[in-house]
C-alpha positions, 0 to 999 in steps of 0.5 A: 315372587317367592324364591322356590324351595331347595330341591322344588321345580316349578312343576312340582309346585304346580302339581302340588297346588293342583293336588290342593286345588282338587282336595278343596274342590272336593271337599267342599262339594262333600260337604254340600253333598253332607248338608242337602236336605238338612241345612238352607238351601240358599247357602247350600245352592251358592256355594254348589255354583262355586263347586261348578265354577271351579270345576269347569274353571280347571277343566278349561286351559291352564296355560291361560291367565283371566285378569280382568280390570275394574274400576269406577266411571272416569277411572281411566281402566280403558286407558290403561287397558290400551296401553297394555294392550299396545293397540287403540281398539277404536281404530282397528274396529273393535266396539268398546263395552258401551254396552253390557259387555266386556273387551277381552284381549287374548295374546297367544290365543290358541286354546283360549277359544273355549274360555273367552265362550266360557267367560261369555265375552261375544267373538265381537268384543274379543281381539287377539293381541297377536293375530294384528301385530308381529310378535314382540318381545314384550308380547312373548312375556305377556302369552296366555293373558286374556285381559278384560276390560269390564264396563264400569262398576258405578253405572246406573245400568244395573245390566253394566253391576251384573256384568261386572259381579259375574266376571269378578267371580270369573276372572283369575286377577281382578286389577282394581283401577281407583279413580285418584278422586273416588278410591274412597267410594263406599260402593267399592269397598262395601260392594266388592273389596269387603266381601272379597278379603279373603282373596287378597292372593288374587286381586291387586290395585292401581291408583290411577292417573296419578298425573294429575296429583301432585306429588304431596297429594300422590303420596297422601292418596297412596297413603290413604287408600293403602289404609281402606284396603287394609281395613276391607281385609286386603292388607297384602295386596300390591297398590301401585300408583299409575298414569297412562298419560305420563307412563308412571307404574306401568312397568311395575303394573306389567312386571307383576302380570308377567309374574303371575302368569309364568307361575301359571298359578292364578287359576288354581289360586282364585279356585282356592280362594273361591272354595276357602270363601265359600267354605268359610260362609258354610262353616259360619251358617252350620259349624264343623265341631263334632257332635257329642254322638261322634264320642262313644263315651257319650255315644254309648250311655246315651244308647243304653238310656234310650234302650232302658226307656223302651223296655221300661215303656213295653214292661220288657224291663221286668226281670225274668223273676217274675215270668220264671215264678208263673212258669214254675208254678203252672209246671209243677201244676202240670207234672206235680201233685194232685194229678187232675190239679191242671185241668183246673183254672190257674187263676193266679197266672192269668194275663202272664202272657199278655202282648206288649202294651207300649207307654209311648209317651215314654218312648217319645221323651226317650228319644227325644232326649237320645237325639239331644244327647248326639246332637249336642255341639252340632249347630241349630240345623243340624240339631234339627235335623237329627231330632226330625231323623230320630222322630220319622224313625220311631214308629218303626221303632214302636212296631218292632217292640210291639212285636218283639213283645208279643207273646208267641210260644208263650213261655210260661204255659207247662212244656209238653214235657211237664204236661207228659209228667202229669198224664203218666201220674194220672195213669199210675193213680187210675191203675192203683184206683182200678186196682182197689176196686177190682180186689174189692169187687171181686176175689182179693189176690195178693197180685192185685193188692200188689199192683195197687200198691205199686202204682200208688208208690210210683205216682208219690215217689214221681211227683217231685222229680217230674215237678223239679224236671219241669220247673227246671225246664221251665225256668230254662225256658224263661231265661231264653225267652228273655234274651230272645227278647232283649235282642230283640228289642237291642235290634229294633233300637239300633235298626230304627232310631239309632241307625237314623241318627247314625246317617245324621252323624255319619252326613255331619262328619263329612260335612266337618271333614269336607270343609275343615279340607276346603279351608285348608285345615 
């Protein structure tokens, strides 16, 4: 074991790996939580069952130690399971696992109760290595171990594999003991010691029976078999070599169990390993590089061009040149001169204010291609994912443009103001007309003439000022109307595809940062 740090006490260290512990934990339910919906629900419901494990795992008593010994048939893991156990359980009445079952040995079994039922180890299998003899001083070092003698791994029971898959997850130690003939089995590396490597911090190994090797043939075998862990990927775990019959190792073996559990730190370590293992398949299955979206220098253009695309699709690209022209022509029509010239049709404004008619072949290539830009960096699911968000986002999107492109006040057609303009000029004309007609019909005044004369001037001279008044109103108009519409469309853009692909970023950052936390990065 490590020398503490200067300055460190135990519990610190404990509360720190604690701190850790819960970090990893949480971060990699973030990340499942992120990845629902949006990646294989395989991967996704494995790595959730270690979240749970984990969870209850912590929840239950930590002042207890899980170590549990595996191995082949022949062995000798039941051997060295009562030799450490001190007792010959056949002869205090306690059924050997010929079953499916495990044999739990709990010493100092107090609080154990509920994680021998959490393990799933029957009251029938359970001895408490305390409760049948006086407490030794060899005892008093091993309090809190929970051991577990697990059925054999090689049997032809498939409910004996089940067994022992399930308790090697569960377990805080797993010792496996290798057959001094069989270390080299496929079934073991292949089956367990590979896909275990990166737990190496809580697994060991014994060579077992070494009595009946020589001492050349011992050395060679440790050789060997320290070679085959080292190429599974558990190069730094300890390998010891023992023997029941002739007591070789069995210090050293109990000597590094009393270590592991006065550093109290093997629960925490195999939630660890359990949550960096699974966080480590997710981050293979999906990827944690941010996405291009994440970067506003992408972000932001790719936005721009997918706004471009739309209005361009409505014709809400149009400057406000072209509607301005219409709108000033059809005022001065109203305000200006002759005065009856708006009662005519206004053949060249005709479909100025026609409703947005949307290309939406345009806009599915626009978002298509905005949903490429984001994504780019994420893996293929999550790619996926964020093109289907953008796509079930653009009816909506197409909705709202459509609306924003209707044409409501229609802004080109003459203001009641331009219109005022034009009826007080047909007054002047029909009073100057009325006026003549009077001094032609009847006796001349000079005070007829002078009324005619009057009201004609008025309607010339008003003309230019009513028509530079209503253009300029109208124009003014446009420009408003313009923006209305442009904000418009900016809002139904971010409030429909944008915002759907923001989620889909927003999901994938908590998926990059929940698993960058429970590997440790």
């Amino acid at each position: 074991m490590m020398a503490a740090a200067e300055g460190s006490s135990p519990d610190s260290r404990s509360d720190r790996s604690a701190d850790a512990a819960a970090a990893g934990l949480e971060g990699l339910r973030e990340a499942v939580s992120a990845g629902a919906g949006r990646l294989p629900d395989a991967e996704l419901v494995a790595a959730s069952d270690v979240v749970e494990r984990a969870r209850e795992r912590l929840r239950l008593s930590g002042a207890h130690t899980v170590v549990a010994l595996a191995g082949a048939t022949g062995s000798g893991k039941s051997s060295l399971f009562n030799s450490l156990i001190g007792l010959d359980l056949a002869a205090v009445g306690v059924k050997r696992p010929t079953t499916s079952w495990a044999t739990a040995c709990a010493w100092d079994p107090g609080g154990a109760t509920e994680l021998l039922e959490w393990l799933g180890v029957p009251a029938r299998h359970q001895v408490s290595r305390l409760s049948m003899l006086d407490a030794t001083r060899e005892d008093a070092e091993l309090e809190g171990l929970v051991l577990l003698d697990l059925p054999d791994h090689d049997s032809t029971e498939v409910a004996h594999h089940l067994e022992v898959d399930r308790l090697v997850r569960y377990a805080d130690l797993v010792v496996w003991v290798l057959d001094p003939q069989k270390y080299a089995d496929a079934a073991l590396h292949d089956r367990y010691l590979r896909r275990l490597s990166g737990h190496g911090d809580v697994m060991f190994a014994v060579l077992n029976q070494v009595d009946r090797l020589t001492d050349a043939d011992r050395d060679i075998a440790l050789v060997d078999a320290r070679r085959l862990l080292d190429d599974d990927g558990l190069a730094g775990i300890p390998l010891l070599a023992t023997s029941v019959v002739r007591g070789d190792g069995l210090v050293d073996l109990r000597r590094v169990l009393v270590d592991r559990l006065h550093a109290k730190e093997a629960a925490r370590a195999r939630v660890g390993a359990d949550v960096s293992a699974a966080a480590d398949k997710l981050a293979a299955l999906a990827g944690t590089e941010s996405a291009a979206g994440t970067d506003a220098a992408v972000a932001g253009p790719a936005r721009a061009g997918l706004v471009d695309a739309v209005a361009r699709a409505g014709g809400l690209d149009v400057s406000p040149g072209r509607n301005a022209k219409t709108a000033e022509r059809r005022a001065r029509r109203a305000a200006g001169w002759p005065p009856f010239a708006h009662l005519l049709p206004d053949r060249a404004s005709i479909g100025a204010d026609a409703p947005v008619t949307l290309d939406e072949g345009i806009v599915d290539g626009a978002v298509h291609d905005y949903a490429v830009q984001v994504s780019e960096g994420m893996s293929a699911d999550w790619a996926a994912a964020v093109r289907s968000a953008a796509t079930e986002a653009e009816p909506a999107l197409v909705q709202r443009v459509v609306a924003a492109g209707q044409p409501g006040n229609k802004v080109t057609t003459p203001s009641a103001g331009a219109r005022s303009w034009g009826v007080l000029q047909v007054v002047l004309v029909v009073v100057a007309l009325a006026s003549v007609g009077w001094q032609l019909a009847a006796t001349p005044d000079q005070l007829g003439w002078l009324l005619a004369g009057l009201s004609g001037v008025t309607a010339v001279v008003l003309t230019p000022v009513g028509a530079l008044t209503a253009t300029g109103s109208a124009r003014r108009r446009v420009r408003r109307s313009c923006v209305r519409r442009q904000t418009a469309l900016h809002a139904a853009v971010d409030d429909t595809v944008v915002a759907a692909v923001r989620r889909e970023l927003d999901a994938h950052d908590r998926w990059c940062r929940g698993l960058d936390t429970a590997r440790g990065i």
